[in-house]
C-alpha positions in Angstrom: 0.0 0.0 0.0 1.6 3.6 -1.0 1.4 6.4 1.5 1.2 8.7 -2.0 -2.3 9.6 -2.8 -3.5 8.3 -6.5 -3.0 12.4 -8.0 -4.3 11.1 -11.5 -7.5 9.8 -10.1 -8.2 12.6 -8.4 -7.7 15.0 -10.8 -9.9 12.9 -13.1 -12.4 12.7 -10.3 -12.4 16.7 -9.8 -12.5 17.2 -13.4 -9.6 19.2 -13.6 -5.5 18.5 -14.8 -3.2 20.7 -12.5 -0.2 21.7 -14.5 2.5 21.1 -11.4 1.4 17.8 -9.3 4.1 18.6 -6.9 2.0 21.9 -6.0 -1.1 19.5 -5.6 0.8 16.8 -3.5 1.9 19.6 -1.3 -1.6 21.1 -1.1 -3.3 17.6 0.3 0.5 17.0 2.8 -0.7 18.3 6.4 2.4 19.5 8.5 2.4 16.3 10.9 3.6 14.7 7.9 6.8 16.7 7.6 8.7 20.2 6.9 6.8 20.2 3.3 3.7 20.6 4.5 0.5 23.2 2.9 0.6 25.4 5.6 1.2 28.6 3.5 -1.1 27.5 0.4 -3.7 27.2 3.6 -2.9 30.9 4.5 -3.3 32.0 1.1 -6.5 29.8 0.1 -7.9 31.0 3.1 -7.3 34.4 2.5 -8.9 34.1 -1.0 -11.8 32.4 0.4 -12.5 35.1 3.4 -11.9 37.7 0.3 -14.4 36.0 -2.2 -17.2 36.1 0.4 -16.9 39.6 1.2 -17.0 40.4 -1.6 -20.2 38.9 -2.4 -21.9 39.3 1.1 -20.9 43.2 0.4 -22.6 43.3 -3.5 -25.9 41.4 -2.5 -26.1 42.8 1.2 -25.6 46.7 0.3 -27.6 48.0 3.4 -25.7 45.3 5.9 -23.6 47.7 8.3 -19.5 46.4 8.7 -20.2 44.7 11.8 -23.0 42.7 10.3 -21.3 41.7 7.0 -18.2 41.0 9.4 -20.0 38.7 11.4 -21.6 36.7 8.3 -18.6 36.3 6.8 -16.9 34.9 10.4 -19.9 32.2 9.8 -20.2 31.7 6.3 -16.1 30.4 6.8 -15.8 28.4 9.6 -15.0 24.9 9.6 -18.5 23.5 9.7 -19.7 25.6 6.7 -16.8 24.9 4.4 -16.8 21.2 5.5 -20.6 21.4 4.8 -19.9 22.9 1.2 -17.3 20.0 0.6 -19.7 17.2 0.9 -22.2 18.5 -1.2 -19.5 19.5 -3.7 -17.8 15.5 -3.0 -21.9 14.4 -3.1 -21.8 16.7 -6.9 -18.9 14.9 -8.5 -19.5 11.3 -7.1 -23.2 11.8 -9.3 -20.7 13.2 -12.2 -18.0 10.4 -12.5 -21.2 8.4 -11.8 -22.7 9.6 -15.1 -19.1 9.2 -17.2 -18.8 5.7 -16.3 -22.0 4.9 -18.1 
């Protein structure tokens, strides 16, 4: 059994070919596995993330004060949302590489 996670699969799974695999094996490597860990691609994703939503929550909510749009954003990214978001998405492409195999 390899401790290296099938990148092809996934990528075929996901729909989508990453042009350095080495960026996506250090994306899914959490630090307890070592020095090359995604720490820093997890302070930059989640820095994109936290912009996205304001963004949006500040376009479709244009009479929401700072406070309020800061406190719906502090919800809309916390763990249990985004892990929320993930299973639908995972529930999303299981149906699609469902629909390719036949």
């Amino acid at each position: 059994m390899s401790s290296q996670p099938d990148l092809e699969q996934l990528q075929r799974r996901i729909g989508y070919q990453f042009k350095t695999p080495e960026r996506l094996l250090l994306a899914l490597t959490h630090r307890s596995f070592g020095n090359q860990n995604n720490e820093r691609l997890e302070f930059l994703g989640d820095s994109i993330v936290n912009m996205v939503i304001a963004e949006y929550l500040y376009l479709h909510f244009e009479k929401a004060r700072e406070g309020q749009l800061s406190r719906l954003r502090a919800r809309m990214v916390k763990g249990v949302t985004l892990a929320e978001i993930g299973r639908e998405f995972k529930k999303k492409i299981g149906r699609a590489s469902c629909r390719e195999r036949v």
